[in-house]
C-alpha positions as CSV (number, residue, x, y, z in Angstrom):
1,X,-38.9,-17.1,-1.3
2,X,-38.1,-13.3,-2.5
3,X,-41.0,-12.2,-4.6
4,X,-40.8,-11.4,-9.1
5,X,-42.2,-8.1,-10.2
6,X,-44.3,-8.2,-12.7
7,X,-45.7,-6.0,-15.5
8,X,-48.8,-5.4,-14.2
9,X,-47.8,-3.9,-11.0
10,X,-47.6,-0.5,-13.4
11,X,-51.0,-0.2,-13.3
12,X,-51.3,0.7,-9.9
13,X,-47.9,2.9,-10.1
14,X,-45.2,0.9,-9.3
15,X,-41.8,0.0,-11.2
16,X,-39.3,-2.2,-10.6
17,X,-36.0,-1.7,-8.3
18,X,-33.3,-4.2,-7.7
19,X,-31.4,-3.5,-4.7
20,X,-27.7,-4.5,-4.4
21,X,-28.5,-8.3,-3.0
22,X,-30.3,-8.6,-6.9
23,X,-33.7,-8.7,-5.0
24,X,-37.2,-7.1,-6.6
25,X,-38.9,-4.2,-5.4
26,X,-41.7,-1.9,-5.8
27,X,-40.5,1.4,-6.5
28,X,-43.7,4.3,-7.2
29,X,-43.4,6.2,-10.0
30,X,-45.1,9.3,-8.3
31,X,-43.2,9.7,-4.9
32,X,-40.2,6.9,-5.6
33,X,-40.6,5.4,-2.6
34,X,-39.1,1.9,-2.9
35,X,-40.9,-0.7,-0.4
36,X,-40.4,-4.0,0.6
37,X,-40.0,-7.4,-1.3
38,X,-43.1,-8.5,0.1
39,X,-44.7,-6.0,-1.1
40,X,-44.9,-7.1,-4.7
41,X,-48.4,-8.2,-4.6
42,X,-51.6,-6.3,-6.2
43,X,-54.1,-5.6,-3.1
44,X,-50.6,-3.9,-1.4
45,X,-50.0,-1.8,-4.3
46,X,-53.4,-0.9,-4.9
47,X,-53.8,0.1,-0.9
48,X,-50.3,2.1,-1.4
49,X,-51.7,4.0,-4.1
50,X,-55.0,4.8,-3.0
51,X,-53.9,5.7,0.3
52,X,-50.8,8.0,-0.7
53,X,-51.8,9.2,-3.9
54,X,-55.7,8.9,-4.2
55,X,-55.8,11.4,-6.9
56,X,-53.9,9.4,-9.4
57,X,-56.2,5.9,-8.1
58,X,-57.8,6.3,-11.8
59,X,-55.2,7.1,-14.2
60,X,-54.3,4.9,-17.0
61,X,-51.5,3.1,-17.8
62,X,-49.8,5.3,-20.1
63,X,-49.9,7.6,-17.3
64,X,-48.1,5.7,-15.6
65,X,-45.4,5.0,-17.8
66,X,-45.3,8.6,-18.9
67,X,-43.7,9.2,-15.1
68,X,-41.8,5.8,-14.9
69,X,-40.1,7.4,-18.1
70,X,-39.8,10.3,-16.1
71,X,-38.0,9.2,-13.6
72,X,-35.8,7.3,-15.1
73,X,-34.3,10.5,-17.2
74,X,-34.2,11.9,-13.7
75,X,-31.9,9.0,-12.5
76,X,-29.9,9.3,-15.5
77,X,-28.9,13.2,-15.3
78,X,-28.1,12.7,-11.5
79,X,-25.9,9.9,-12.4
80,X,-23.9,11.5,-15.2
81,X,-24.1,14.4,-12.7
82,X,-22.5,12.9,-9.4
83,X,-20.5,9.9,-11.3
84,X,-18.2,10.3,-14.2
85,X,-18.7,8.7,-17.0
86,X,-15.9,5.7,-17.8
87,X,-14.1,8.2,-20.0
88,X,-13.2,11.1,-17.6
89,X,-12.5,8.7,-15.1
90,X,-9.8,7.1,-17.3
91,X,-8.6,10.9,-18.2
92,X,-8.3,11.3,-14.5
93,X,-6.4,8.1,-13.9
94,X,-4.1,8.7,-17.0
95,X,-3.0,12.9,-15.2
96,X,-2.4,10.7,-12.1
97,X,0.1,8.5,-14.1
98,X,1.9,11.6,-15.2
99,X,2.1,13.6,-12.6
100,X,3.4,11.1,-10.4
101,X,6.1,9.6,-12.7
102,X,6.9,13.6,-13.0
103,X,6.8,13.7,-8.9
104,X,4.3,17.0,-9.3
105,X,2.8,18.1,-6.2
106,X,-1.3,16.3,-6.2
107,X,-2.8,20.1,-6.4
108,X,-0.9,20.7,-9.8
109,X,-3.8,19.0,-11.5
110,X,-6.8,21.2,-10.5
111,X,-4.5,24.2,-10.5
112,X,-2.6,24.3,-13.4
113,X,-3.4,21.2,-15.6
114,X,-6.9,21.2,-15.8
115,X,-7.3,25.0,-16.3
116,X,-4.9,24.9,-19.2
117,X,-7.3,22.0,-20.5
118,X,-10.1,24.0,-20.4
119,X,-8.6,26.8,-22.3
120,X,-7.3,25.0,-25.4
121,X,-10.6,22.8,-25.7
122,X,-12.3,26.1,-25.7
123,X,-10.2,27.8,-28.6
124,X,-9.4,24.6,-30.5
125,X,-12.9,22.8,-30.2
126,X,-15.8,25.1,-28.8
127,X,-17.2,25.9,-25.1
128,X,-19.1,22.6,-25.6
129,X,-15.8,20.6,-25.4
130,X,-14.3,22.9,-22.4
131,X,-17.4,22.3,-20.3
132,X,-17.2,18.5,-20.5
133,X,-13.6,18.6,-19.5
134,X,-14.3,20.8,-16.6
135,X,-16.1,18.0,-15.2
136,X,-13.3,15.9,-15.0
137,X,-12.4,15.0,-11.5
138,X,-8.7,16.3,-10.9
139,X,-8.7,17.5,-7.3
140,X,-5.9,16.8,-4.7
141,X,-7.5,14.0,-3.3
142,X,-8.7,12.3,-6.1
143,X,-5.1,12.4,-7.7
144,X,-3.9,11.0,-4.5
145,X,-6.6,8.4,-4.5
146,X,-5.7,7.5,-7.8
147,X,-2.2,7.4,-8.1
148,X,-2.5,5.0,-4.8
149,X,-5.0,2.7,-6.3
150,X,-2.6,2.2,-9.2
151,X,0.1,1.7,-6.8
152,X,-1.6,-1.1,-5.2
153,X,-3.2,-2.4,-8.3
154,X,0.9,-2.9,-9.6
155,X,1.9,-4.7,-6.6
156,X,-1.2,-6.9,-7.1
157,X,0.5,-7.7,-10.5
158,X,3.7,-8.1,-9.1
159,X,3.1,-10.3,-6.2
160,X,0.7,-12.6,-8.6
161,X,3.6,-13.5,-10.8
162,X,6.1,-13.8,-8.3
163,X,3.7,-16.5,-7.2
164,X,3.1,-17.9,-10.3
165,X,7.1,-18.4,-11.5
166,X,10.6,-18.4,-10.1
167,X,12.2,-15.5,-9.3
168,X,16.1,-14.2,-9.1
169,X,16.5,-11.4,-6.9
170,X,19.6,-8.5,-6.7
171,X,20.4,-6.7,-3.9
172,X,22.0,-2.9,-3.0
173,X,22.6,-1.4,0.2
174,X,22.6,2.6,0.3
175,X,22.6,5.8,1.6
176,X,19.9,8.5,0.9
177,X,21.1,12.3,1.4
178,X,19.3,11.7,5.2
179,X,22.0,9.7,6.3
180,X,19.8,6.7,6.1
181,X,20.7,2.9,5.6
182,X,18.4,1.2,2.9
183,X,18.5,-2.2,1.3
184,X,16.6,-2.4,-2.2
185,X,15.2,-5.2,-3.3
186,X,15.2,-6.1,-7.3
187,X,13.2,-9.1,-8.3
188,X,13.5,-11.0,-12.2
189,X,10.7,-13.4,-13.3
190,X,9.6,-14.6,-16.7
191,X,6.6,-13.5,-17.9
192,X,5.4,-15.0,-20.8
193,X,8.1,-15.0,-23.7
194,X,10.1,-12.7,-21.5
195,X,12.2,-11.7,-18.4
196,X,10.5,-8.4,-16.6
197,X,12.3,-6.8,-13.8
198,X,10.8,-4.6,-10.6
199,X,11.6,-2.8,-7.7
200,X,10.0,-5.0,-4.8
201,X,10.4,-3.1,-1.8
202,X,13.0,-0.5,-0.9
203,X,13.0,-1.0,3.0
204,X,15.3,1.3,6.0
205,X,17.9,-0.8,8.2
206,X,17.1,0.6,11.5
207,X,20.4,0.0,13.7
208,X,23.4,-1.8,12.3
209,X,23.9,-3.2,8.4
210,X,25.1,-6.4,9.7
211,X,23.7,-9.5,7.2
212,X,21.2,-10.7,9.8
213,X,19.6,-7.1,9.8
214,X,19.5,-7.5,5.9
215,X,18.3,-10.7,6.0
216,X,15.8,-9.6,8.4
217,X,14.8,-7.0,6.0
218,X,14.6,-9.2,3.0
219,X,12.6,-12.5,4.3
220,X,10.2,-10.1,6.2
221,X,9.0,-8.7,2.5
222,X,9.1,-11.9,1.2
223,X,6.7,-13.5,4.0
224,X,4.3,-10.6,3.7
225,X,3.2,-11.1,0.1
226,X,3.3,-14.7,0.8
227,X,6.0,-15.5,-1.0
228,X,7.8,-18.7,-1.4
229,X,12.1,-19.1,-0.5
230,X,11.9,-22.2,-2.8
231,X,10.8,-20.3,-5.6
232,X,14.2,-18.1,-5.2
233,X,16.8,-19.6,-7.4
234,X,19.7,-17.0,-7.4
235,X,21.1,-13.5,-5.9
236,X,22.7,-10.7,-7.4
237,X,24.6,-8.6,-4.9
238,X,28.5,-6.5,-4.7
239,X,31.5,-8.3,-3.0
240,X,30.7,-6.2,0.3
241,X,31.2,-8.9,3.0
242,X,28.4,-8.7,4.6
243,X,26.5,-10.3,1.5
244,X,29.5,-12.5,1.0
245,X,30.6,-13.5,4.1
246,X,31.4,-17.4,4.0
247,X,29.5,-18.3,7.8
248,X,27.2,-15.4,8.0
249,X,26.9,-13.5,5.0
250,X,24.0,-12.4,3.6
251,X,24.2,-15.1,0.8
252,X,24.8,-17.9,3.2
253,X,21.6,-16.8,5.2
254,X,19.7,-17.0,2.1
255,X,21.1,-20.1,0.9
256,X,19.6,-21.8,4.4
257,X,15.7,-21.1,3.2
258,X,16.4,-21.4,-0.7
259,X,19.3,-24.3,-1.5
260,X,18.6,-23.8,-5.2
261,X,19.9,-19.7,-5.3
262,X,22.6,-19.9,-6.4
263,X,24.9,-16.1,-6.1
264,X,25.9,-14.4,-9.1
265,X,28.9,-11.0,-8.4
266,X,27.0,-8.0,-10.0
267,X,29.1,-7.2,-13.2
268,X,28.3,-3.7,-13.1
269,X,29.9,-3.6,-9.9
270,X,33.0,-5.4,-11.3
271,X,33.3,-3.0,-13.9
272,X,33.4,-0.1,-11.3
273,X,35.9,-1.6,-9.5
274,X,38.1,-2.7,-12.4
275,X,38.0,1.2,-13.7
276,X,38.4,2.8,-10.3
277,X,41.8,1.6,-10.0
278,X,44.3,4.4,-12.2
279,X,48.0,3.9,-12.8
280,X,49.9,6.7,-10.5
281,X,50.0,9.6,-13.6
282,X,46.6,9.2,-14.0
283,X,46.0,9.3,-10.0
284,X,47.5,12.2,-10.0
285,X,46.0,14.2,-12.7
286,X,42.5,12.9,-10.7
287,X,43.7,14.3,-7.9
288,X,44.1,17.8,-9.5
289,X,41.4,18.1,-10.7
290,X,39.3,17.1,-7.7
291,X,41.4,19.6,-6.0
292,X,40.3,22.2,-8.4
293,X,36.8,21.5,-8.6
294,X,37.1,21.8,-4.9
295,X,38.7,25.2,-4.7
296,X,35.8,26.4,-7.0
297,X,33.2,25.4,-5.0
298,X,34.3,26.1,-1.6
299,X,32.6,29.6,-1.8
300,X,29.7,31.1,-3.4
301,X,31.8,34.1,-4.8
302,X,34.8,32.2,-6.4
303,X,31.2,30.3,-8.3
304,X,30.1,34.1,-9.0
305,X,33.4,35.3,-10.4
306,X,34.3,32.2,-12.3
307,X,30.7,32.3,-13.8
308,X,31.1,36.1,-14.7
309,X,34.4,34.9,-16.3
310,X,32.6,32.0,-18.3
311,X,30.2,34.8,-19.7
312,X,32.8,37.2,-20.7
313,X,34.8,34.9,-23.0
314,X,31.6,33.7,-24.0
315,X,32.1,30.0,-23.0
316,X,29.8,27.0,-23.7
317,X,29.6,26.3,-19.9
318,X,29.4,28.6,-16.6
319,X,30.4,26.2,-13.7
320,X,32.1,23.3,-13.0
321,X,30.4,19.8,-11.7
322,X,31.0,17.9,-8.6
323,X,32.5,14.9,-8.5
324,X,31.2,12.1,-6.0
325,X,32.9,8.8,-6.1
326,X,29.6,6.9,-5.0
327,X,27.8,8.6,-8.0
328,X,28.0,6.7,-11.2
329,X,28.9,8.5,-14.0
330,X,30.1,11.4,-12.3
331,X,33.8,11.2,-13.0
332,X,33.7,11.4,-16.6
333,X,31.4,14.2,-16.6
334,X,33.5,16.3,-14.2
335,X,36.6,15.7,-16.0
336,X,34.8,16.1,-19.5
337,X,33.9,19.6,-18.3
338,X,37.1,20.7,-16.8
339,X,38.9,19.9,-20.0
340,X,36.1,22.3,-21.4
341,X,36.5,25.5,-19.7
342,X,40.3,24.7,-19.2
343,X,41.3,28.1,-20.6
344,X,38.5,29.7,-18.4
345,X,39.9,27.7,-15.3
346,X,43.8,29.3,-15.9
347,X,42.8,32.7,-16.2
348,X,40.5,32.5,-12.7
349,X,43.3,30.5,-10.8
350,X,45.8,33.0,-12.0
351,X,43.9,36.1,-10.8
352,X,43.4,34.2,-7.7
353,X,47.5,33.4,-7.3
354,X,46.5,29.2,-7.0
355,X,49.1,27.0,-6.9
356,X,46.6,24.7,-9.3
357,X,47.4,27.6,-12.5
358,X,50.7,25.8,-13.1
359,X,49.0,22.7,-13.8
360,X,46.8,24.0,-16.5
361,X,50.2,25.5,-18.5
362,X,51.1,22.1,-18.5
363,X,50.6,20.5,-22.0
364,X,51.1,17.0,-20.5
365,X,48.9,17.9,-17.8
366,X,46.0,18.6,-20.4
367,X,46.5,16.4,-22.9
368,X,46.5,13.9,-19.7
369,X,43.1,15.3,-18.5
370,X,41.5,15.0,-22.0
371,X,42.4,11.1,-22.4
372,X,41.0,10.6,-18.9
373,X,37.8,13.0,-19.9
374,X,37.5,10.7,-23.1
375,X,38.0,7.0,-21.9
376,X,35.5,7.6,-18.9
377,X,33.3,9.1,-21.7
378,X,33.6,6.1,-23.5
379,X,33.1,3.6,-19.9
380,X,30.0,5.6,-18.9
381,X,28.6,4.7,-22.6
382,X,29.3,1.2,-21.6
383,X,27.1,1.6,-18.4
384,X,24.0,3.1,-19.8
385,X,24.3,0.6,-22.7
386,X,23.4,-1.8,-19.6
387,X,20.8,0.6,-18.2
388,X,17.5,0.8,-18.8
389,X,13.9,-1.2,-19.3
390,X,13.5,0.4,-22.6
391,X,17.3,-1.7,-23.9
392,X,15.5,-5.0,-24.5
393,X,19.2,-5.7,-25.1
394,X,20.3,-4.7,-22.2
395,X,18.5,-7.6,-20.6
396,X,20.3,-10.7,-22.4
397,X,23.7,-11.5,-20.4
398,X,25.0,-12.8,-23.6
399,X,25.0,-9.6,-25.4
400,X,26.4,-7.9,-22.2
401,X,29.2,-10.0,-22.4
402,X,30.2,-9.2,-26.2
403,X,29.6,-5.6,-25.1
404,X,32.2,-5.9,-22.7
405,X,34.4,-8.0,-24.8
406,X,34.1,-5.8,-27.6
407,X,35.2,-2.7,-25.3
408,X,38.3,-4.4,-24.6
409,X,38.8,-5.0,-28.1
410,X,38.7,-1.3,-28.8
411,X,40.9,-0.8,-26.0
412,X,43.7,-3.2,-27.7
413,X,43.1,-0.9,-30.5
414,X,43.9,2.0,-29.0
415,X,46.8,1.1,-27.8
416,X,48.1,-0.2,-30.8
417,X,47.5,2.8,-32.6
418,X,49.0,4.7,-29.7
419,X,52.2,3.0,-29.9
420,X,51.9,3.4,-33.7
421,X,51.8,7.0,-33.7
422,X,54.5,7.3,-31.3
C-alpha cells in the first residue's frame, strides 16, 4: 500500500511530489531530489538529511519552508518559461486557423505575422505588451502541428455525428489541373435543430472511373471511420451513367448495402443542363465570342497590345476572361466582359485585319451578346443564391424550389414585355 506524506516530514526537509500515477513522494527542499514512495517515513528522511546535508540537520522549520517556498517560485518561472500559458496557446491555435483557411505557407507566422505583432503592441500598448507576444509560439512547426491537430480534432467531430444520426450523402467526380480522377464525398446529418453539411473525404480513382472503382472508393471511407450503410438513407449525384446505371451503377451498388437510400438527381446539375442548351442564334453568337476570346489569348503580344489599347481609351477593363465550359459561372462572366470592352475589341480586330471585326459592327450581333451577357448574369445569381454555408436559406429545398419557380416567373415576364415592346 503506497505511502501518505505528511506535514511533518518538513521538518527534516522534505515536501511533497506526486508523480503522474497520483502517488506521494519525498521531494528535498535543499537539493530536490525526489525519492521513493517508501521513503515517506521519519528515520529515512532524517538519515537522508543528515547524511546529504548535515549542515542544515538543525534548522528550524521555517527554514524549511522558507526554501520549499523557494522552490516552488523556481518551478513556477520554469513553467511559464518552457510552457505557454493557456492564452498564447489559444493565440497560436487561432494564427493557425487563419493562415490555413488563407492557404499561407506555415513560416508566414514567425516571419511576417508575429513580427508585425510585435511592432503594433509596442507602439499602441508599451514594450511590456510586445514582450509577452514575442513569446508566443508561431514557428513552422508548431503552425503545422496545430493546424493538423485541428484537422483531426474536426473529423473527430464529424465521424461522432455521423455515428450518432442518419446521414444523406452527394457525390461529384472531377478533374484537378493534374489530370487526375477524384470522387468527393459530401455527407448531410442533423445536428440538433439543424441540417450541417461536410466534405468527408475527397479520395483519387487510380485506373478506370467505372462505378465499382467509385464504389470502391466510397465504402472504403465509410468502413474506416466505422461507419454504418444502414445509417445512409439517400444519394445525391449527376445523371452520368456510371452513377446511374440501372445493373451496375453506382446507385445500384449502393442500394445493395443501404436499401433505405433512396437517389435524388442533383438540381444544380439540372439547371446546368437545362441552360446549356441555346436556340441556333444564340449558338452562334457563343460561338463568336469563344472564337474571339480565343484569338486574344493565343499570344502573349495580341494580350500586350490589346491591354495597351484598353489603357489608351481609358477603359474599365484591360483583358478579356476565359471561358471553360466545366467552370461554373464562367460563361456569363466572359460574355459580360466582352460586351464591356466591345468598342475596345473592334478597334484591335480591325488593326489586326480579323474576320471577327464585322461581327462587332453588327447591332444585332451586340444587342444579341448583351441579352446573353445579362440572362447568364441573372442564372449565375440563381446559383450562388444556392451556394454557400453562410445562406441558411440555401439549405431548405423548399425555398430552392420557389427560387427556381420564381426565376421562371420573371422569365414569363420578360417575354411578355418583349413582345410588348415589339
Amino acid at each position: 500500500m503506497a505511502r501518505k506524506y505528511q506535514p511533518v516530514f518538513l521538518n527534516y526537509g522534505f515536501t511533497l511530489n506526486i508523480d503522474k500515477h497520483n502517488v506521494h513522494r519525498p521531494q528535498c527542499v535543499i537539493c530536490l531530489d525526489v525519492l521513493a514512495n517508501e521513503s515517506l517515513r521519519p528515520q529515512k528522511l532524517k538519515r537522508n538529511l543528515e547524511k546529504k546535508h548535515g549542515d542544515h540537520v538543525n534548522k528550524s522549520r521555517e527554514f524549511f519552508l522558507w526554501k520549499e517556498r523557494e522552490m516552488n517560485n523556481s518551478k513556477s518561472v520554469m513553467s511559464s518559461a518552457v510552457f505557454p500559458s493557456k492564452v498564447l496557446t489559444k493565440a497560436s491555435y487561432l494564427v493557425a486557423e487563419k493562415i490555413a483557411k488563407e492557404k499561407k505557407p506555415y513560416t508566414i507566422a514567425e516571419q511576417l505575422i508575429l513580427p508585425c505583432a510585435k511592432a503594433m503592441c509596442r507602439e499602441v500598448l508599451g514594450e511590456t505588451v510586445a514582450s509577452k507576444i514575442s513569446t508566443n509560439p508561431l514557428s513552422a512547426d508548431t503552425i503545422r502541428q496545430r493546424i493538423i491537430d485541428m484537422g483531426e480534432d474536426i473529423e473527430h467531430q464529424l465521424y461522432a455525428n455521423l455515428e450518432a444520426n442518419k446521414f444523406v450523402i452527394q457525390l461529384d467526380e472531377s478533374m484537378d489541373i493534374a489530370q487526375k480522377a477524384l470522387i468527393l464525398i459530401f455527407v448531410r446529418y442533423r445536428h440538433g435543430d439543424d441540417f450541417m453539411e461536410d466534405l468527408l473525404a475527397c479520395d483519387e480513382l487510380q485506373t478506370k472511373t467505372t462505378a465499382a472503382e467509385i464504389f470502391a472508393v466510397i465504402n472504403k471511407h465509410i468502413a474506416l471511420h466505422s461507419l454504418r450503410w444502414e445509417d445512409c438513407v439517400g444519394v445525391c449525384t449527376d445523371g452520368a451513367a456510371s452513377m446511374t446505371g440501372r445493373r451496375s451503377g453506382v446507385i445500384k451498388l449502393i442500394q445493395y448495402v443501404a436499401p433505405e437510400a433512396s437517389w435524388a438527381h442533383c438540381f444544380l446539375h439540372r439547371e446546368a443542363l437545362a441552360a446549356k442548351e441555346m436556340l441556333p442564334g444564340l449558338a452562334e453568337v457563343m460561338d463568336i465570342a469563344v472564337k474571339t476570346i480565343n484569338h486574344l489569348r493565343k499570344s502573349t503580344l495580341n494580350l500586350r497590345l490589346f491591354a495597351e489599347l484598353c489603357k489608351e481609351q481609358d477603359a474599365e477593363h484591360t483583358t478579356v476572361l476565359y471561358f471553360a465550359a466545366v467552370r461554373w459561372l464562367s460563361r456569363g462572366d466572359a460574355l459580360a466582359r466582352l460586351y464591356e470592352l466591345r468598342d475596345q475589341l473592334l478597334a484591335f480586330l480591325e488593326v489586326a485585319r480579323s474576320d471577327l471585326a464585322v461581327y462587332y459592327k453588327n447591332n444585332k450581333f451586340i444587342a444579341t451578346l448583351a441579352y446573353m451577357a445579362d440572362i447568364f448574369n441573372l442564372l449565375n445569381n440563381l446559383n450562388i443564391s444556392f451556394q454557400g454555408k453562410t445562406n441558411k436559406q440555401a439549405k431548405s429545398v423548399f425555398v430552392m424550389y420557389d427560387k427556381i419557380v420564381a426565376f421562371k416567373s420573371k422569365l414569363d415576364l420578360w417575354k411578355r414585355r418583349k413582345s410588348t415592346d415589339q
